[in-house]
C-alpha positions, 0 to 999 in steps of 0.5 A: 487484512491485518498489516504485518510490517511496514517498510517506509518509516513515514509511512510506519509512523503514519499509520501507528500514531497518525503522524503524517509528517513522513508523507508529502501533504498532497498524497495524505488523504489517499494514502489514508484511503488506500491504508484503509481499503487495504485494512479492510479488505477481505479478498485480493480481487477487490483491489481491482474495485477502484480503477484509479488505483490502477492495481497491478502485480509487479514481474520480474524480480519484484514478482509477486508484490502489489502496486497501487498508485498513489501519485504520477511516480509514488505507489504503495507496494506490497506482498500479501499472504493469503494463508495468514490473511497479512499484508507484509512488506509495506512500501511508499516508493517512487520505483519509476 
């Protein structure tokens, strides 16, 4: 899936130019595993492929945005659109 727009600036800087000053040194590599997945991805029941992700929709005012763990606190946090096939609203957050 194409990604639409990202929200955290680290995270957008990570991706666009692989400039991965904006994200602790610990969570690089799974970031850039998630990012990947994520890209690649044809169908949303896929997140569902790898358990430690632990992927899940949030509820109530945040329904209908998605979660992946990245860390004890920090997710990757994300909408999709399926009819433009998108990821839009792309987060790195610490929401605990």
């Amino acid at each position: 899936m194409k990604i639409r727009n990202v929200v955290h600036r680290g995270l957008r800087r990570f991706i666009l130019h692989n400039d991965s000053s904006g994200l602790a040194p610990a969570v690089v590599e799974r970031v850039r595993n998630i990012l990947t997945f994520l890209q690649e991805m044809e169908d949303i029941q896929e997140l569902h492929d790898i358990p430690h992700w632990k992927a899940h929709q949030l509820t109530g005012n945040r329904k209908g945005t998605w979660s992946l763990t990245v860390t004890r606190n920090w997710r990757i946090t994300f909408r999709i659109d399926q009819t433009e096939r998108e990821i839009f609203d792309l987060d790195y957050e610490d929401y605990h």
